[in-house]
C-alpha positions in Angstrom: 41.6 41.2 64.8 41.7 45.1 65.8 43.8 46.9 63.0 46.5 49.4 63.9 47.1 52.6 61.2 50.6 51.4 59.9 53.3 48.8 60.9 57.2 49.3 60.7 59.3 47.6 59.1 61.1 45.0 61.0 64.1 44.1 58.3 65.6 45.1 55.4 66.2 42.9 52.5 68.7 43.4 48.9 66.8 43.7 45.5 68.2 40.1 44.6 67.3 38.5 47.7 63.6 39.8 47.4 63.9 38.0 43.3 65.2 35.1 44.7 62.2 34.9 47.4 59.6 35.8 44.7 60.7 32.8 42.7 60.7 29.8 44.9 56.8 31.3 46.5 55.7 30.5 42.6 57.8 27.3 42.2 60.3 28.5 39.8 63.2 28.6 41.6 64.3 25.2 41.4 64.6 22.7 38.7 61.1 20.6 38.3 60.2 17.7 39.6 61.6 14.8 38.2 59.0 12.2 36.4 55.5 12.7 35.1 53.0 14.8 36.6 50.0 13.5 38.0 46.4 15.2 39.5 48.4 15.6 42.7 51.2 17.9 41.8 48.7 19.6 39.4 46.2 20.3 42.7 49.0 21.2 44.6 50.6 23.7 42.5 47.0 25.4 41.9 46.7 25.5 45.9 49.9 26.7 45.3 49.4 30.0 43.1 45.8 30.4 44.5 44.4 30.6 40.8 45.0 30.0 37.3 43.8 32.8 35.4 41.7 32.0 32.1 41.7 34.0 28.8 40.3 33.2 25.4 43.5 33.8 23.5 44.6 30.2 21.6 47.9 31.4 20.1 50.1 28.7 22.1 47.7 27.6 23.9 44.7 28.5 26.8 46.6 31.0 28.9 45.1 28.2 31.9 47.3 25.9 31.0 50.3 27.9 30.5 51.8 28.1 33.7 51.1 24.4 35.1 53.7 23.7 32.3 56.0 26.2 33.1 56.4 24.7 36.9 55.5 21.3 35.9 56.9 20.8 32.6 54.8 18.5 30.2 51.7 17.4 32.0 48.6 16.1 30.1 46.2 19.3 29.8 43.6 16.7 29.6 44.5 16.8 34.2 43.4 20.6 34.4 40.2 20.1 32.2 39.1 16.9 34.4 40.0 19.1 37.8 38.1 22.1 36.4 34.7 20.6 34.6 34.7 16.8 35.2 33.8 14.8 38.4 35.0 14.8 40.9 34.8 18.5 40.8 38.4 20.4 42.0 38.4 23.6 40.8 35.7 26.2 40.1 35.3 29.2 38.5 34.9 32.8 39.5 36.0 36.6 39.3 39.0 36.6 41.0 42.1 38.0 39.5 40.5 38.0 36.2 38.3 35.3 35.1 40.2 32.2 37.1 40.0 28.5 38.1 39.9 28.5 41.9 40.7 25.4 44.6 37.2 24.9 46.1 38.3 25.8 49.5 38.4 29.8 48.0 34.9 29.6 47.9 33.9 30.3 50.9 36.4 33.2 50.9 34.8 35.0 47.7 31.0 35.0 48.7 31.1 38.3 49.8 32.0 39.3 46.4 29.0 37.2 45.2 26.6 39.2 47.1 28.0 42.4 46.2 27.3 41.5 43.1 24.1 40.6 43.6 23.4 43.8 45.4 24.6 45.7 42.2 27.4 46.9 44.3 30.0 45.4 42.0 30.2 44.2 38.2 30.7 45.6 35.0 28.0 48.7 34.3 25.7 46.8 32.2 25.3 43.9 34.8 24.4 45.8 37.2 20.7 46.2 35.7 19.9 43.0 36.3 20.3 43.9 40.4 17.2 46.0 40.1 15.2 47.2 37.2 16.1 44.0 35.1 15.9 41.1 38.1 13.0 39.5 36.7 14.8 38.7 33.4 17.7 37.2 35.2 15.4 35.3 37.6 13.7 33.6 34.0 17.0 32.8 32.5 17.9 30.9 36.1 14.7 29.4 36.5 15.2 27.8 32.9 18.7 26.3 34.2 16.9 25.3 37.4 14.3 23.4 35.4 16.2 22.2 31.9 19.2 21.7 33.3 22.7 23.4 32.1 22.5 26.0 29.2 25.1 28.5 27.5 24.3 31.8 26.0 23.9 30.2 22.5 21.0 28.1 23.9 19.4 31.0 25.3 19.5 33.3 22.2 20.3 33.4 18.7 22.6 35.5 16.8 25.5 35.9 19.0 28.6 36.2 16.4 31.7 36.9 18.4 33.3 37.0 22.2 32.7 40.4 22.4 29.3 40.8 20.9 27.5 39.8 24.2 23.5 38.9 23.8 21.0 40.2 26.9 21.0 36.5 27.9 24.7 36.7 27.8 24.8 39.5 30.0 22.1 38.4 32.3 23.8 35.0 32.7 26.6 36.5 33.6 25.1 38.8 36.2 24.1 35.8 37.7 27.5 34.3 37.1 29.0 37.4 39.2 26.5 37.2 41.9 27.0 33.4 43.0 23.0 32.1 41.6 24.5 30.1 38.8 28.5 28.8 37.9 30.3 27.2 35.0 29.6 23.6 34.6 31.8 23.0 31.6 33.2 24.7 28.5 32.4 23.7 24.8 32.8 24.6 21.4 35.1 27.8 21.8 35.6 28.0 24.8 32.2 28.8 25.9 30.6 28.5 29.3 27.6 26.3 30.4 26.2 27.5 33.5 24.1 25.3 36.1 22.8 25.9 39.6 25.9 25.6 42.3 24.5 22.8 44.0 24.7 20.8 40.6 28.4 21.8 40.1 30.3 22.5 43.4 30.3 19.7 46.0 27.8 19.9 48.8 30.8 19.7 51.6 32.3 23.3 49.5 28.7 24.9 50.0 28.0 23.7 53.6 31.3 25.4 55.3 30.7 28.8 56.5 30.7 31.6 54.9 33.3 34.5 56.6 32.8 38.0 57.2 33.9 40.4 54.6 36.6 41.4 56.3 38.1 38.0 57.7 37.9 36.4 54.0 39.6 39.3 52.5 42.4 38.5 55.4 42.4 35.2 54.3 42.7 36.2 50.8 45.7 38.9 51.2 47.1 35.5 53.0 47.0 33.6 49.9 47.9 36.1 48.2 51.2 36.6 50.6 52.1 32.7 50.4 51.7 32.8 46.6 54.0 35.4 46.1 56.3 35.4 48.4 56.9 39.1 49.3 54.8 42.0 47.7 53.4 45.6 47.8 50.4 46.1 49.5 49.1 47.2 45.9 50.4 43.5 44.4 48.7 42.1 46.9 45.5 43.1 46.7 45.5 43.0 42.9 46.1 39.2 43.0 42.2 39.1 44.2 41.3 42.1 42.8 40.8 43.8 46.6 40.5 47.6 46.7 43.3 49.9 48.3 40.8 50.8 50.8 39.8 47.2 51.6 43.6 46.7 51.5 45.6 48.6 53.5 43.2 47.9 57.0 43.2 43.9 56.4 47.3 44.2 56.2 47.4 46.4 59.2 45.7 43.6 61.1 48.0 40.9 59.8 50.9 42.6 61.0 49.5 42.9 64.6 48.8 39.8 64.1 51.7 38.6 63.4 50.4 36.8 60.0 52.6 39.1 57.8 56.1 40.9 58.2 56.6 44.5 57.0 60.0 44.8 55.2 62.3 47.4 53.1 63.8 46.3 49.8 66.5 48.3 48.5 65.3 50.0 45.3 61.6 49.6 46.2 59.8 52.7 46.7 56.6 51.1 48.5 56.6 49.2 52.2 57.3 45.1 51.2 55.1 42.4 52.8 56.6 39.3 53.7 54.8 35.8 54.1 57.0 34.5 57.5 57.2 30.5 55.7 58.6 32.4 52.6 61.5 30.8 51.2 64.9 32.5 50.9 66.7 30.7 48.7 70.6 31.6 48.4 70.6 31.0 44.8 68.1 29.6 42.4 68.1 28.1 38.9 64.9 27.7 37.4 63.7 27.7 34.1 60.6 28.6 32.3 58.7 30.0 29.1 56.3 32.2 30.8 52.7 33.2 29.6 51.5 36.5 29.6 48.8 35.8 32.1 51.3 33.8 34.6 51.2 35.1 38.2 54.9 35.7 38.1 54.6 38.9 35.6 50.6 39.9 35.2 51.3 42.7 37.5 53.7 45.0 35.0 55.1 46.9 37.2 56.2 44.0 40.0 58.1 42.3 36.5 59.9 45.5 36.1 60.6 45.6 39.2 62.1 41.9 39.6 63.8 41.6 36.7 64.1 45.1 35.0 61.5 43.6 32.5 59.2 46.3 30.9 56.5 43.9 29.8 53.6 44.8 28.0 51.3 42.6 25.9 51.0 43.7 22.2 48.6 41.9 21.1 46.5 45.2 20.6 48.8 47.4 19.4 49.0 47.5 15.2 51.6 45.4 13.4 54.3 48.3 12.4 54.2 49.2 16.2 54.6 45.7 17.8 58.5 45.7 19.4 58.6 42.4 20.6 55.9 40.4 18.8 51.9 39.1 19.4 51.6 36.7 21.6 55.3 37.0 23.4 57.0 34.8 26.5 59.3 35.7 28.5 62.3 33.5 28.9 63.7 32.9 32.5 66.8 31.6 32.9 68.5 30.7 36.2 66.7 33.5 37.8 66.5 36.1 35.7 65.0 37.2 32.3 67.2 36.3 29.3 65.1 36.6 26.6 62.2 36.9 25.0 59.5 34.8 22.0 56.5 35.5 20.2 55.4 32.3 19.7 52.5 30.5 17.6 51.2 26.5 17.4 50.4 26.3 14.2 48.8 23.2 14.5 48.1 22.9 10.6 51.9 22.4 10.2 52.6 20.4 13.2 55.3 23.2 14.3 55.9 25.8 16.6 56.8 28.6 15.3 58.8 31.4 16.8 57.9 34.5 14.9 60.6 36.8 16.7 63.5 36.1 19.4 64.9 38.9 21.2 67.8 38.9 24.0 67.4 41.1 27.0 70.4 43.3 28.3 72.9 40.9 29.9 71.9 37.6 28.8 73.9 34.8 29.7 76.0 33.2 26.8 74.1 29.5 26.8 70.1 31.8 26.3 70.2 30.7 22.6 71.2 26.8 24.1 69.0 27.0 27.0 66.0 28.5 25.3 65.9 25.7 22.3 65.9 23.4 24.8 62.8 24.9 26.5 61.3 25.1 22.7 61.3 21.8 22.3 59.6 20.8 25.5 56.7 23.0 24.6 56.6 22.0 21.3 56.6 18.3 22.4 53.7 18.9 25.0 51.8 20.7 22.3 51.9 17.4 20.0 54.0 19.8 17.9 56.8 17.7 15.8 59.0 21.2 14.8 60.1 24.1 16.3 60.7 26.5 13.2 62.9 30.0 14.1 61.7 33.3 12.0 64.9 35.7 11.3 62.9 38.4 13.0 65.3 39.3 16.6 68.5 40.2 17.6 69.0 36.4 19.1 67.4 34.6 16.0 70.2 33.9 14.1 71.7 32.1 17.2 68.3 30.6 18.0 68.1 28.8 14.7 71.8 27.0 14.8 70.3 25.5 17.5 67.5 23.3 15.5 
């Protein structure tokens, strides 16, 4: 593809009309599917989003799992964990927006990030050692998986004591994690990993295709990207994968000469809008979800705020007395918009979820309190949760608790 310095805008679409386009890309502007879900919708909707992004907070529940529900409604968990660590292998993981679960056919697309890594081009400072000065210890710690087979950092070395208190073979497996030599063959315990060689873990078909050019994968990434949100920044876009501005802004330039993507103005957006051309534009939509923190739909704070005039931010490190909304909190959609907000906990002990705080957003539609219960008890049902148990704390708690 030969790039071009910018491309012009070729329509012009309303605020709500961009909304309405960003919700049916994620499959939440429609009701769900009727019946249970099986491996097939799951695999579908993951090919769907492009990822599903994981993080170690356990409040409701795995943040992986979290927006499969949202779209799906109550699937068996049991699905994701057989599609991401059992046989036959569906999903891997990788660096991608964060720490994700990845269709196998992004593989190819993300091996130039593996070798950066391995050049000590990318990665987090300390990592990087193990690209030079350090190699040798990395190269010990993978010829022990190579020859005993898969180990986690516990195996490795004693006296790790918390997530964040990383051991050198911690931080040499995951240099080798980063850099493609080793991946995650399953989780255990607390959510640790267990690394093995690739060719152990991902099937041989995956590693036989051929591996793209830098620039061609990151196309095919911004691509994915396009198709999973609908329409999007440049910035948006490249933060789904984690691409660079610089690495950005040429690969869209050669999308929209070639055709692949269509440059559009949304009323109230200050930045160019990129449109996937099989985007849905839906004339109304009426979904309805609990959304995690980490769901693709909001990570990026300042697309939420600029969808749904939701200033988002999580609180789970700010200090009690300073928390507004809550810990762990979900938004609430609502026939297309954002109605309200929970901080929810599972407390699993009690067999109840627990709704710690319930606030309304500006404008929400009489039935939230009706609507949102309703949505409550779902979740609480595909948590194995038997109650769903309102705190006072929230200016739509009162009416949240007549409704249970």
């Amino acid at each position: 593809m030969r790039g071009k310095p910018e491309a012009e805008p070729g329509d012009r679409l309303s605020a709500a009309a961009a909304r309405r386009i960003a919700l049916a890309a994620q499959g939440l502007a429609g009701p769900r599917p009727a019946g249970p879900a099986g491996s097939r919708r799951l695999l579908a909707l993951a090919d769907r989003l492009g990822l599903f992004q994981i993080d170690s907070v356990n409040v409701v529940a795995r943040a992986h799992y979290l927006p499969a529900f949202s779209r799906l409604g109550p699937y068996s968990a049991g699905l994701l964990d057989r599609a991401a660590w059992g046989r036959p292998r569906r999903l891997f993981e990788y660096w991608a927006h964060e720490a994700s679960l990845l269709p196998l056919d992004l593989h190819p697309l993300l091996r130039w990030r593996m070798a950066a890594a391995e050049r000590g081009e990318i990665g987090w400072g300390s990592l990087r050692a193990y690209a030079g000065e350090r190699r040798r210890e990395a190269e010990a710690v993978l010829a022990r998986i190579a020859a005993d087979g898969p180990l986690a950092a516990s195996d490795l070395e004693k006296g790790r004591t918390g997530w964040w208190e990383w051991s050198e073979a911690k931080r040499a497996l995951e240099w080798l994690f980063w850099a493609g030599r080793i991946t995650t063959a399953t989780r255990r315990g607390s959510f640790e990993r267990v690394y093995d060689l690739p060719e152990r873990v991902i099937p041989a078909p995956i590693l036989a295709l051929p591996t793209p050019s830098r620039e061609e994968a990151q196309r095919q990434l911004l691509l994915r990207a396009a198709r999973a949100l609908g329409i999007a920044t440049a910035g948006e876009l490249g933060d789904y994968f984690r691409l660079r501005p610089a690495e950005t802004a040429p690969r869209l330039a050669e999308l929209a000469e070639a055709g692949a993507l269509m440059p559009v103005r949304v009323d109230g957006w200050r930045h160019l809008a990129w449109l996937h051309p099989q985007a849905r534009r839906p004339r109304r939509v009426s979904g309805t979800a609990l959304l995690a923190p980490f769901d693709p739909l909001i990570w990026e704070r300042s697309r939420a705020e600029r969808l749904f005039g939701l200033r988002y931010r999580i609180e789970i490190y700010t200090p009690a007395e300073k928390r507004v909304h809550g810990y762990y909190v979900l938004p609430f959609l609502l026939r297309g918009g954002i109605a309200a907000r929970v901080d929810l906990k599972a407390d699993r002990k009690a067999g109840a979820l627990l709704v710690q705080a319930a606030h309304a957003e500006t404008g929400a539609p009489p039935d939230t309190a009706e609507a949102l219960a309703a949505e409550l008890r779902l979740m609480a049902a595909w948590l194995g949760l038997n109650d769903v148990r309102v705190d006072r704390k929230g200016d739509l708690a009162e009416a949240l608790r007549r409704q249970f």
